[in-house]
C-alpha positions as CSV (number, residue, x, y, z in Angstrom):
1,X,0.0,0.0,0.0
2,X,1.2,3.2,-0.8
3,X,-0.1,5.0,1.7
4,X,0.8,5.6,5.2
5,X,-0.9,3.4,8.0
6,X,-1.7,4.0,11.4
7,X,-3.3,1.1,12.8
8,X,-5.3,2.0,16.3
9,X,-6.8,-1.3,17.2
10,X,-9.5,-1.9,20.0
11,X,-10.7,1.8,20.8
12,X,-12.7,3.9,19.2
13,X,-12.6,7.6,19.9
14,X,-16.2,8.7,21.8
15,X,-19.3,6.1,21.9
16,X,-22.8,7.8,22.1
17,X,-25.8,6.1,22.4
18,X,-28.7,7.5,20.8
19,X,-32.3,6.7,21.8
20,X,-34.6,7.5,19.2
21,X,-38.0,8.4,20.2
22,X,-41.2,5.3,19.2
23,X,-41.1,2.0,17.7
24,X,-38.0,2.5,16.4
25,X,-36.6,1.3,19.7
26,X,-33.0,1.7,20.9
27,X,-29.5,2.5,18.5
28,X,-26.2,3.2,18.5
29,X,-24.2,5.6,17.3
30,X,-20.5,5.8,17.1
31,X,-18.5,9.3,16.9
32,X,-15.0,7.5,15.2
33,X,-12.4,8.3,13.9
34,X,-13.2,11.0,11.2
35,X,-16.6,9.6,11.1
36,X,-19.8,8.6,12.5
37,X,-20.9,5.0,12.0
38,X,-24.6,3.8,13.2
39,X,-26.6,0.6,12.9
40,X,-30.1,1.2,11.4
41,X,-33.2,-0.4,10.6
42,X,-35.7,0.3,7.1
43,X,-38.5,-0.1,9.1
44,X,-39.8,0.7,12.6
45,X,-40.5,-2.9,13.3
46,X,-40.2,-6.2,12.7
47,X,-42.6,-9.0,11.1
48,X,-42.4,-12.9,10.7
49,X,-40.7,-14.5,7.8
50,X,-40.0,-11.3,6.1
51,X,-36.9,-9.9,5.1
52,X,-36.0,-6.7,7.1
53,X,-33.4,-4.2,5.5
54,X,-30.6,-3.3,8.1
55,X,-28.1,-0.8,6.9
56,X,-24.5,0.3,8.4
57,X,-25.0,4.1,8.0
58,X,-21.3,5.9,7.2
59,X,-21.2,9.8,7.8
60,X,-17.3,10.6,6.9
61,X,-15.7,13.9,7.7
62,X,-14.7,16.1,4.3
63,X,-11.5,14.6,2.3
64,X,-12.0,11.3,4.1
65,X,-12.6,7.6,2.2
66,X,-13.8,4.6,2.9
67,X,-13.9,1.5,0.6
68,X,-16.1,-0.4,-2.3
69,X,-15.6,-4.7,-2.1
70,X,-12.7,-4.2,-4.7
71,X,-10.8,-1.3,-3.2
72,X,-8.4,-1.1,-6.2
73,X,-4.9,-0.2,-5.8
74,X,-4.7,0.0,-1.9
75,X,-7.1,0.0,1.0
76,X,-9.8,-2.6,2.2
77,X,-13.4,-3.0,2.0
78,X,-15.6,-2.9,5.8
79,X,-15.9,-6.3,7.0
80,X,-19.5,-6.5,8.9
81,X,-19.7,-9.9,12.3
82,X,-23.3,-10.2,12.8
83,X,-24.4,-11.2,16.2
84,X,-27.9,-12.0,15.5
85,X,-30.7,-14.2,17.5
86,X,-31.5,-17.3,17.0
87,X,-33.3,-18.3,13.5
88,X,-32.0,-14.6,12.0
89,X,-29.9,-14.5,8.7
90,X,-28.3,-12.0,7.3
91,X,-27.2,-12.0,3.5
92,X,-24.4,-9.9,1.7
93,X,-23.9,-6.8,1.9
94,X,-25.5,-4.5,-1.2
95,X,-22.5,-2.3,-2.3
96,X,-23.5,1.3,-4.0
97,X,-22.3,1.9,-7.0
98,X,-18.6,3.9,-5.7
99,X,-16.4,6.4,-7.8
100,X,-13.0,6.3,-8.7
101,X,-10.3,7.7,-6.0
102,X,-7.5,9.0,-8.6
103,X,-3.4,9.0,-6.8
104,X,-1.1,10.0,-9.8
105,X,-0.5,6.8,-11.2
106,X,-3.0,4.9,-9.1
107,X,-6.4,4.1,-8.2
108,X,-8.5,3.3,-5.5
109,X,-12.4,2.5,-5.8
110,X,-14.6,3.7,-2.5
111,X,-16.9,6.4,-0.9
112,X,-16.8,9.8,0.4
113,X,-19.2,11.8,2.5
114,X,-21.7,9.1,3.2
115,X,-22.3,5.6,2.4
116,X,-25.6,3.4,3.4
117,X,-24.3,-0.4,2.8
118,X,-27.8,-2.2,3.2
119,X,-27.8,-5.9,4.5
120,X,-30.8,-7.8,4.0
121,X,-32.1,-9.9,7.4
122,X,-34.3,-12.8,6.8
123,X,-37.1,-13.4,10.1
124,X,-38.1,-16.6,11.6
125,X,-41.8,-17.7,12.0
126,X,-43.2,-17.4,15.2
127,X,-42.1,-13.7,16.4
128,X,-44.5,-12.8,19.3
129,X,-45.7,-9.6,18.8
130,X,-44.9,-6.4,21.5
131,X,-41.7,-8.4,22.4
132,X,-38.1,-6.6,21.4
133,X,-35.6,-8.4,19.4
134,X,-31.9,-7.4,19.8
135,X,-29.0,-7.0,16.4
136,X,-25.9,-6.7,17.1
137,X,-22.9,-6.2,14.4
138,X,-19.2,-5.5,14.5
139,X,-18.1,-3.3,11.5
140,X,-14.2,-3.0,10.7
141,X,-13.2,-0.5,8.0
142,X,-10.3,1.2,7.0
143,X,-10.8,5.4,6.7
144,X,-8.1,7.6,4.6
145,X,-7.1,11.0,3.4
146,X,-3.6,11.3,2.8
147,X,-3.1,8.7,6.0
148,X,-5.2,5.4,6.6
149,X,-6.2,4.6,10.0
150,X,-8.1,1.1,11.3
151,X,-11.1,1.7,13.2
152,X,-14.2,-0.6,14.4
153,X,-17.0,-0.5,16.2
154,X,-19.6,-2.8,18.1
155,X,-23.1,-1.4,16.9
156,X,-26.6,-2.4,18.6
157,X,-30.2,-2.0,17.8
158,X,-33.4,-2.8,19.0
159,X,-36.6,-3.4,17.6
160,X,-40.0,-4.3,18.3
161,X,-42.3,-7.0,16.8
162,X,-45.0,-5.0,14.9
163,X,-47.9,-6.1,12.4
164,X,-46.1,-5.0,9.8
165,X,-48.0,-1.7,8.6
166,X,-45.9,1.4,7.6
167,X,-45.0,3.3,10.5
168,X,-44.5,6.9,11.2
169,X,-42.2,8.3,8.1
170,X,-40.6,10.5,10.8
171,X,-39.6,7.7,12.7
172,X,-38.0,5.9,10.4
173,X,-35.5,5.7,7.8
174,X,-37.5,4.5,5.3
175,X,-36.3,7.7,2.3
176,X,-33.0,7.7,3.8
177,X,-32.8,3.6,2.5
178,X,-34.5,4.5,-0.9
179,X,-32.1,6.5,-1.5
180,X,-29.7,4.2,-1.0
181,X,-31.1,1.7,-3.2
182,X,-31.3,4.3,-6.1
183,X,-27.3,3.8,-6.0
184,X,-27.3,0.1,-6.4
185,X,-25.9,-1.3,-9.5
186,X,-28.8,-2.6,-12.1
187,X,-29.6,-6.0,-13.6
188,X,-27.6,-6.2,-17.0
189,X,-30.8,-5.4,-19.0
190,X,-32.0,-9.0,-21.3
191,X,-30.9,-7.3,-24.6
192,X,-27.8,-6.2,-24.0
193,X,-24.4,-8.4,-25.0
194,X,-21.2,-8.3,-23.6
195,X,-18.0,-10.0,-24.6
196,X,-14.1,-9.2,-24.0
197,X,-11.1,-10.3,-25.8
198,X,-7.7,-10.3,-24.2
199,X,-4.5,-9.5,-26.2
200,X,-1.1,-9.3,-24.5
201,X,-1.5,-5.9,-22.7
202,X,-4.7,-5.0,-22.9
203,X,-8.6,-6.8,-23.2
204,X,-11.1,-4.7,-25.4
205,X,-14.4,-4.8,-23.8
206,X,-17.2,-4.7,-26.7
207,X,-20.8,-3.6,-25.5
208,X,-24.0,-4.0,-27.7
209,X,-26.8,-2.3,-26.0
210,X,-28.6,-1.0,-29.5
211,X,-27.3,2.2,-30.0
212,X,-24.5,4.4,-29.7
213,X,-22.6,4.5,-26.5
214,X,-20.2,7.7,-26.3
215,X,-19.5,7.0,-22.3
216,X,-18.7,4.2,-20.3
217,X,-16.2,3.4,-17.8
218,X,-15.6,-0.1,-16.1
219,X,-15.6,-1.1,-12.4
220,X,-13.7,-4.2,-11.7
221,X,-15.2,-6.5,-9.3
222,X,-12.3,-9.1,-9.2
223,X,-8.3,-7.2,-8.0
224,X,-5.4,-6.8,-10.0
225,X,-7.0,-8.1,-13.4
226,X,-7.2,-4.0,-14.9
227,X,-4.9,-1.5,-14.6
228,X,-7.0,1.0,-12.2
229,X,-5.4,4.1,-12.9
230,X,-5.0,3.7,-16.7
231,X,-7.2,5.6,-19.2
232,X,-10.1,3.1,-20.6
233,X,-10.2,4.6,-23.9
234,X,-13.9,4.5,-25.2
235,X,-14.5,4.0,-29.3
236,X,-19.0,3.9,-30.1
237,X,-20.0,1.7,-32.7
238,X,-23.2,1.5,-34.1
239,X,-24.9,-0.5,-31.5
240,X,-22.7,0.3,-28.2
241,X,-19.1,0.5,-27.3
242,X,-16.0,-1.0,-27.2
243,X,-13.7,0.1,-24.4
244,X,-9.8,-0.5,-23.7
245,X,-8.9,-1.8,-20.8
246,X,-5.0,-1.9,-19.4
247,X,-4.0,-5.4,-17.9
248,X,-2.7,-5.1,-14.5
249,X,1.0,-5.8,-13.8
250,X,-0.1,-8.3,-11.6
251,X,-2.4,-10.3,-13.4
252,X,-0.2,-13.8,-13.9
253,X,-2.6,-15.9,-15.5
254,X,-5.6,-15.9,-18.5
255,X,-9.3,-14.8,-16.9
256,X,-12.3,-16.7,-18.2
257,X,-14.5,-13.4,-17.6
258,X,-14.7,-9.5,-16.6
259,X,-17.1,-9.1,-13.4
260,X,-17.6,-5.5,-12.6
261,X,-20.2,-2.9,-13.0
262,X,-20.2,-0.7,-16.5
263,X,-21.2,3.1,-15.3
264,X,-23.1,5.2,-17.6
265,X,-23.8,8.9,-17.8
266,X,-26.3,9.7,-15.7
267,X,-25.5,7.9,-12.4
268,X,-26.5,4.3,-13.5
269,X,-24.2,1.6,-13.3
270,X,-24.6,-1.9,-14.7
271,X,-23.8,-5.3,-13.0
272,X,-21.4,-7.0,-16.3
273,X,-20.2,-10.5,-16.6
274,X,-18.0,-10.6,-20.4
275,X,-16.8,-14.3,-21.1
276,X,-13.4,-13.4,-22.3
277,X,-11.5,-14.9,-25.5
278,X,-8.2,-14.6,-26.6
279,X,-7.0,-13.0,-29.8
């Protein structure tokens, strides 16, 4: 990593617990380092064998980053410990779309300002309504500006078991994960093709969505297959794109596909799988 790190390890800088007001029961909110990090539910309360949308809510200070899954050239992505009771599940975390974190020759891929990563939580049968179920999660991440320091925290939430009807808008955070899911990468649409071809430096990544594409830029889900910082030079064709892609220096061996997300103007972004042949 090309970056300085100072690792501080088991401490986190001021720990305020919030109670919010209503059904929405008891959270926690941690004031860390260059940032505040907070457990936090969709809705105000729980129902039986549904799945509830739990989110790890970043607020980071200006300048400051924090990382996407594939963090690119340096850096690492947060790592979420669920603690959950019995006959709870959590699944993987949904990752916004991130930007690009230029460094002269590098590249890193993560988030500034603020970040929702939403988890969804499946829910036994046989809740008891009025009772209180306790989450618990432990979130490590890795926070940089022109240092990188290692910070966790043990987060807690409580909610009650409700019927299930929409509760009170202003105790909840119902927009605040809309919002969030606006910044989710999309289904590659039915029609659309992708393919790649891999040459000795570089693969070309050739798009077909039916017309024109005059932007585009790929987001690699897999390391050190693309050259992160390089240019992806973009060429339209009649019916999409065909985009240049630098091999990374540390890519050793041949790569049966490109996973990643194609961006597009607008703020959309595109999950992509390209089988990739050689030419």
């Amino acid at each position: 990593m090309n970056q300085l790190i100072s690792v501080i390890s088991g401490k986190v800088l001021i720990f305020a617990l919030c109670v919010l007001s209503g059904e929405q029961g008891l959270a926690q909110s941690i004031e860390a380092h260059h940032a505040r990090v907070e457990l936090l539910s969709e809705r105000a309360s729980i129902v039986s064998n549904r799945q509830l949308w739990l989110g790890v809510h970043f607020l980071l200070e200006k300048d400051w980053h924090i990382y996407w899954t594939n963090p690119g050239d340096s850096g690492q992505p947060p790592v979420l410990i669920w603690q959950l009771p019995a006959g709870f599940h959590a699944g993987e975390i949904r990752w916004p779309h991130p930007e690009k974190l230029k460094h002269s020759q590098s590249a890193d891929y993560g988030y500034r300002d603020e970040v929702l990563l939403l988890v969804p939580v499946h829910t036994p049968n046989g809740l008891q309504r009025g009772t209180a179920i306790s989450f618990g999660v432990e979130v490590k991440w890795l926070i940089c500006r022109e240092v990188c320091i290692a910070d966790h925290a043990q987060l807690h939430l409580q909610l009650p078991v409700g019927p299930g009807a929409a509760s009170d808008p202003g105790q909840d955070h119902a927009k605040l994960f809309a919002g969030a899911r606006k910044l989710l990468p999309k289904q590659w649409p039915a029609g659309w093709k992708a393919h790649a071809t891999s040459g000795k430096d570089d693969f070309v990544l050739s798009i077909q969505t039916g017309k024109p594409l005059y932007q585009g830029e790929f987001f690699p889900l897999e390391p050190s297959q693309i050259d992160n910082g390089a240019p992806q030079p973009l060429q339209a064709t009649a019916y999409g794109a065909r985009i240049t892609l630098k091999k990374s220096d540390q890519l050793l061996k041949p790569v049966p596909e490109l996973k990643g997300l194609l961006a597009l103007p607008g703020g959309d972004a595109y999950q992509i799988v390209a089988p990739v042949t050689q030419r």
